[in-house]
C-alpha positions, -999 to 999 in steps of 0.1 A, spaced: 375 -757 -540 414 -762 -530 403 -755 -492 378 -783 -493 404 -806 -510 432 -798 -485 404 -801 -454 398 -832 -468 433 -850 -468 446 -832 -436 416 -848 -419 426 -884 -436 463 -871 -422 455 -865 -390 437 -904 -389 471 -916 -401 491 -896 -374 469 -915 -350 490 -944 -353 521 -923 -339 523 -935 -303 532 -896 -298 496 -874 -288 521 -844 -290 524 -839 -324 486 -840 -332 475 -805 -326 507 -785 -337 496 -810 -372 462 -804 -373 469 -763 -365 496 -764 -393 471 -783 -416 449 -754 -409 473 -726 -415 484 -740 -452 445 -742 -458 441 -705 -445 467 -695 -472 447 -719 -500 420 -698 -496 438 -662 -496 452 -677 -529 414 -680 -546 409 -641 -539 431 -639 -565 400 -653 -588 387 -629 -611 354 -627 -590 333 -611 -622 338 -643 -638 335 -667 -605 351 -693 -609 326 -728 -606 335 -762 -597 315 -795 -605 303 -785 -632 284 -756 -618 278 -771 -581 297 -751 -564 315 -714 -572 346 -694 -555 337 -656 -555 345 -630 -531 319 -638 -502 331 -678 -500 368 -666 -498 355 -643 -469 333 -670 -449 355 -696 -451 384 -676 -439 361 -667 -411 352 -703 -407 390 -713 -405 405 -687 -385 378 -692 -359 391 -733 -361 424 -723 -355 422 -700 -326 398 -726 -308 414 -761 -314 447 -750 -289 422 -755 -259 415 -788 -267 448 -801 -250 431 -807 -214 402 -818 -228 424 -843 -251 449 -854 -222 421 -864 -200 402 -887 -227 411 -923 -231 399 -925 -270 426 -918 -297 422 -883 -305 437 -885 -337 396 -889 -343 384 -860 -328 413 -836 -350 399 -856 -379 363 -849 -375 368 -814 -370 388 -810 -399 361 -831 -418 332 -807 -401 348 -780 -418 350 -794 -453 311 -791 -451 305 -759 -433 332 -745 -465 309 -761 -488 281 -743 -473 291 -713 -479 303 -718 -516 276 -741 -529 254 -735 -566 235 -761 -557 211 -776 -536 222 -811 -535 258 -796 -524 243 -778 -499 226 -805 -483 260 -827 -486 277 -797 -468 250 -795 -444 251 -830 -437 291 -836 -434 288 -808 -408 258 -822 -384 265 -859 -381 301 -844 -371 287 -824 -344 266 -850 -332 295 -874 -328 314 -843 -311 289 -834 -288 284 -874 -271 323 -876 -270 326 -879 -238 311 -911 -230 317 -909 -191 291 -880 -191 252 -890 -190 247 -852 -199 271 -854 -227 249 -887 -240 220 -873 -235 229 -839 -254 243 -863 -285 209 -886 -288 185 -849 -283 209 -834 -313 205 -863 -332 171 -864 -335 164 -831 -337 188 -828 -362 176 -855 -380 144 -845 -379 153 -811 -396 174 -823 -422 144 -842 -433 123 -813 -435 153 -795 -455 157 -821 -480 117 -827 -481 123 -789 -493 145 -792 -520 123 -822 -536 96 -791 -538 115 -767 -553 129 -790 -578 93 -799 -586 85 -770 -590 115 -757 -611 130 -789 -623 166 -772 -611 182 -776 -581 208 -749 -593 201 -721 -569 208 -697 -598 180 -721 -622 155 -713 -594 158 -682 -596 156 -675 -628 123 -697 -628 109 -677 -601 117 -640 -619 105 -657 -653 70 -667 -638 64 -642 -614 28 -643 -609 27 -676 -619 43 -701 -597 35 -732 -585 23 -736 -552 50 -758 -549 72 -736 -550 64 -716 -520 57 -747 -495 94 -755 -505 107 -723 -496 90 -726 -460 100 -759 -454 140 -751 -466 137 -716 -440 125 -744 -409 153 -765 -419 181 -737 -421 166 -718 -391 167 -753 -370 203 -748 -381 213 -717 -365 193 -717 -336 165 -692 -346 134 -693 -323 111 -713 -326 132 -739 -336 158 -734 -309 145 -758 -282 175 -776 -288 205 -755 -285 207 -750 -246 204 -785 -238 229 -798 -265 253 -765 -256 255 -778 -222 258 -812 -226 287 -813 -254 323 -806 -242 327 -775 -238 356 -777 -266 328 -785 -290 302 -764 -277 327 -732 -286 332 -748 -320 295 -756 -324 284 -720 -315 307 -706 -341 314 -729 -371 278 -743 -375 261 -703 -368 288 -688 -391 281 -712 -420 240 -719 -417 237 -680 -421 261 -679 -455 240 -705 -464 208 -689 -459 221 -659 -473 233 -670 -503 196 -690 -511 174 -659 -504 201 -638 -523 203 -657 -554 172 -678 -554 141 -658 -539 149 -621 -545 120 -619 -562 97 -634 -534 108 -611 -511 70 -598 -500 63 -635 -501 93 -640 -469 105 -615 -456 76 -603 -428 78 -643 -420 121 -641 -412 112 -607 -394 87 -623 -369 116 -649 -360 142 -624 -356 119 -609 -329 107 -636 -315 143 -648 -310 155 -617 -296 126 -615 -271 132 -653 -263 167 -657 -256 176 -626 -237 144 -624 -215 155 -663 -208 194 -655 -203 187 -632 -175 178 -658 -153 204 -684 -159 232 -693 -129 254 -712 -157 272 -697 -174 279 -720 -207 240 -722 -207 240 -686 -208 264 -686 -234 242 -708 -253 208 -684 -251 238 -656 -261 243 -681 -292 203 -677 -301 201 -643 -289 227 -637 -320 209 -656 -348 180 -628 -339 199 -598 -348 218 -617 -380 181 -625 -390 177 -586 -390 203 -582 -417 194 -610 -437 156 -599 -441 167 -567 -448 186 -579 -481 206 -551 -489 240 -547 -504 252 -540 -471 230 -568 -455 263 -592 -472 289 -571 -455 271 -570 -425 265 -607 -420 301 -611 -429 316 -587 -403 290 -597 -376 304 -634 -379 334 -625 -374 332 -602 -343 309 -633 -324 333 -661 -336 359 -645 -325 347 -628 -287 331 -664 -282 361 -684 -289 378 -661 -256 346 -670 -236 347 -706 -242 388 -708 -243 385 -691 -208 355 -714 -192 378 -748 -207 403 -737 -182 383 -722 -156 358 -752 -155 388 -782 -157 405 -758 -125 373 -751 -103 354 -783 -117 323 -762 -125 306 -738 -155 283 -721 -132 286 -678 -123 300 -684 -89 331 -702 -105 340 -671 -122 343 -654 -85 377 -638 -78 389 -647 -109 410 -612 -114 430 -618 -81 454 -647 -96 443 -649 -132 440 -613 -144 449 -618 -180 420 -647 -181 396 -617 -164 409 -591 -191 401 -616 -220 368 -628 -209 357 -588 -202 363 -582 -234 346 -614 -249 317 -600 -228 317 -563 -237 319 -572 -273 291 -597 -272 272 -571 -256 282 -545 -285 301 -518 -263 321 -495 -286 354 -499 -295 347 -534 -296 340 -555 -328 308 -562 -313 296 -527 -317 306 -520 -349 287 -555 -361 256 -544 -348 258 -507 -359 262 -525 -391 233 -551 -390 210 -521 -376 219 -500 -404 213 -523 -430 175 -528 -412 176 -494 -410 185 -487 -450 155 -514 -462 130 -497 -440 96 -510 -428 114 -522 -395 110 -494 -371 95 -512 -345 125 -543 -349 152 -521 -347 135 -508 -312 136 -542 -297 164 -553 -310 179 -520 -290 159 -528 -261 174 -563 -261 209 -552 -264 204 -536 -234 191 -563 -215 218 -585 -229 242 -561 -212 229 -571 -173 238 -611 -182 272 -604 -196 279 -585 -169 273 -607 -142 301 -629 -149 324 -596 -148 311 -582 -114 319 -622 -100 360 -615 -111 361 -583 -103 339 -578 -72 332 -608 -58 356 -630 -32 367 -664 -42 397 -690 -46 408 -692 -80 440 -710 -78 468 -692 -105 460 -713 -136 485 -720 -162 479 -715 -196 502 -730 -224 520 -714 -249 495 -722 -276 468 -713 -257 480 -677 -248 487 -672 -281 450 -679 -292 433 -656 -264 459 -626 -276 453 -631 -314 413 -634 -305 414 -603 -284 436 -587 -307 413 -594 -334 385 -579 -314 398 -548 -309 416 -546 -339 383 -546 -357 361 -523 -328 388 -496 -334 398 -500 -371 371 -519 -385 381 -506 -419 406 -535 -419 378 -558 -429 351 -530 -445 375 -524 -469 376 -562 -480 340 -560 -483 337 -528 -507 
């Protein structure tokens, strides 16, 4: 609750800071605002978790996997915001707004992953989308960027209607909107429930899987991912995908454990279909930020696997997974910023000779790639040994675990490519200079990857 309070005035801080004719100041601010934040949140593992602690009179709870999320959710923030300077310089708007909304998108992706209650979760989920619409049609000069904003927009719109259309079921059907109330409806009736009930729960998994990105509800994402500033398509790839999947965890944990027959065959049949969808499609792409964007999907798909299996470990899983993609995607994108604003392009062939002048850019992005593609001693392996062996523990999904195998494998030809273009391909990469802050965020990220592919302990023990 403290995180979303200090979010919450840094972001009315960073407004105020606006009025400083200095632009310098804003992002040390805004990363500072984040840091003191960070170390808010370590403070509520302190909580006695058996007792978890609840806020608003029962709307929203600290326990061990909100502490984990959001710190996910905030170090992800803070390693991604230091490539917004070129983006930033070259804008003629203050920016003091765009700090501010980000700050404010992450008071409700925080409160997505802590909420009791519905009507929290749909302020959460709101606070976060209307942020990222504004984000992604910031740059007014760009018809795609436009185009991208009005597309999300209604989309989103469209969803959250669905969503909230949702919650007025279940609360027919239960009279609660308390997450823990519905659940105890749902275990006290079994056999009995309304049929609102269950066209509730459908119509709350379409909104939440429109969310994340999970096929067939991902029409959206490649357009919108390469429209938006590629700033805010890093964030959006991250922030949003990290909390829609606490969110949807913590519902089908708490809520519908005792539906499980009712859902789970129904969540399995996405997760394949979106596996099958997004890495058949990614082969064939020549950009890379739209490949980056059917990698975003491709993700959801194997998350999907872990949250249908609805294990213990299916919580830890989720958890680690998030953090391995966050943080291999925030190199990719923190690499393409400064590779697109140098060679004016986001396509393959801009990648080409990149290792000649640039090799600690090269180094980063192979890593980003071989993590995303789940090669050991990355993070990215050890999240997907993880998210198969919690499928693997429930049983019953033999034949997803093949695919999702199958797909992994696949995956590793497109994240390739764009590592056989710096290595092994000729081109003119002019030397490209990276600030201080900037440096600092691609060797904590890579750190962080490796850290966690080698000694993944480091966080596994968090989870126990």
């Amino acid at each position: 609750m403290l995180s979303i309070i200090l979010l919450s005035i840094s972001g009315i801080a960073s407004l105020f800071l606006g009025f400083n004719k200095s632009r310098n100041m804003l992002l040390p601010a805004t990363l500072l605002f984040l840091l003191v934040t960070f170390v808010a949140n370590l403070l509520d593992w302190t909580t006695p978790f058996s007792l978890s602690s609840t806020y608003n009179n029962g709307m929203m709870s600290i326990d061990k996997t909100s502490v984990l999320f959001s710190g996910i959710l905030l170090t992800t923030a803070f390693l991604i915001l230091p490539f917004s300077q070129r983006y930033i310089r070259q804008e003629q708007a203050q920016p003091a707004e765009y700090y501010a909304i980000l700050l404010f998108s992450l008071v409700g992706a925080v409160m997505m992953t802590s909420f009791e209650n519905l009507i929290m979760l749909f302020v959460g989920v709101e606070i976060l989308s209307i942020s990222m619409y504004v984000l992604t049609g910031s740059d007014k000069r760009n018809l795609r960027s436009t185009e991208a904003a009005l597309k999300y927009f209604l989309m989103g719109s469209f969803a959250t209607g669905i969503l909230l259309f949702g919650f007025a079921m279940l609360y027919g059907a239960t009279m609660s909107f308390s997450i823990k109330g519905i659940g105890t409806y749902v275990a006290e009736n079994a056999g009995n429930l309304s049929p609102l009930l269950y066209i509730g729960l459908v119509l709350v998994l379409i909104g939440i899987l429109f969310k994340v990105s999970a096929a067939p509800f991902h029409f959206w994402t490649p357009d919108v991912y390469e429209g938006a500033p590629s700033l805010f398509t890093g964030f959006m790839s991250t922030i949003v995908k990290t909390a829609g999947f606490a969110a949807l965890y913590r519902i089908l944990s708490v809520a519908f454990t005792e539906l499980y027959s009712f859902w789970w065959l129904s969540i399995l049949a996405v997760a394949i279909l979106t596996l099958l969808i997004s890495n058949l499609t990614a082969v064939y792409q020549n950009s890379f930020k739209r490949m980056m964007a059917y990698s975003s999907i491709s993700h959801a798909g194997y998350l999907l696997l872990a949250v249908t299996a609805l294990k213990d470990s299916s919580q830890d899983s989720i958890i680690f997974y998030s953090a391995a993609y966050s943080f291999a995607t925030v190199i990719a994108f923190g690499v393409l910023i400064n590779v697109a604003d140098s060679k004016g392009s986001e396509d393959f062939e801009a990648f080409n000779g990149l290792a000649k002048n640039n090799p600690f850019l090269a180094f980063a992005l192979t890593i980003s790639m071989l993590s995303l593609a789940g090669i050991p001693m990355t993070a990215g392996f050890v999240g997907k040994f993880l998210i198969f062996s919690s499928a693997f523990e429930r049983g019953g999904m033999t034949m997803a675990l093949v695919i999702a195998v199958l797909m992994s494998a696949v995956s590793i030809y497109y994240y390739l490519k764009v590592i056989i273009a710096m290595y092994m391909k000729d081109g003119n990469t002019a030397e490209i200079e990276l600030s201080s802050l900037q440096r600092t965020a691609l060797w904590l990220a890579l750190a962080l990857t490796i850290l966690l592919g080698v000694y993944p302990s480091v966080l596994t023990n968090l989870l126990a």
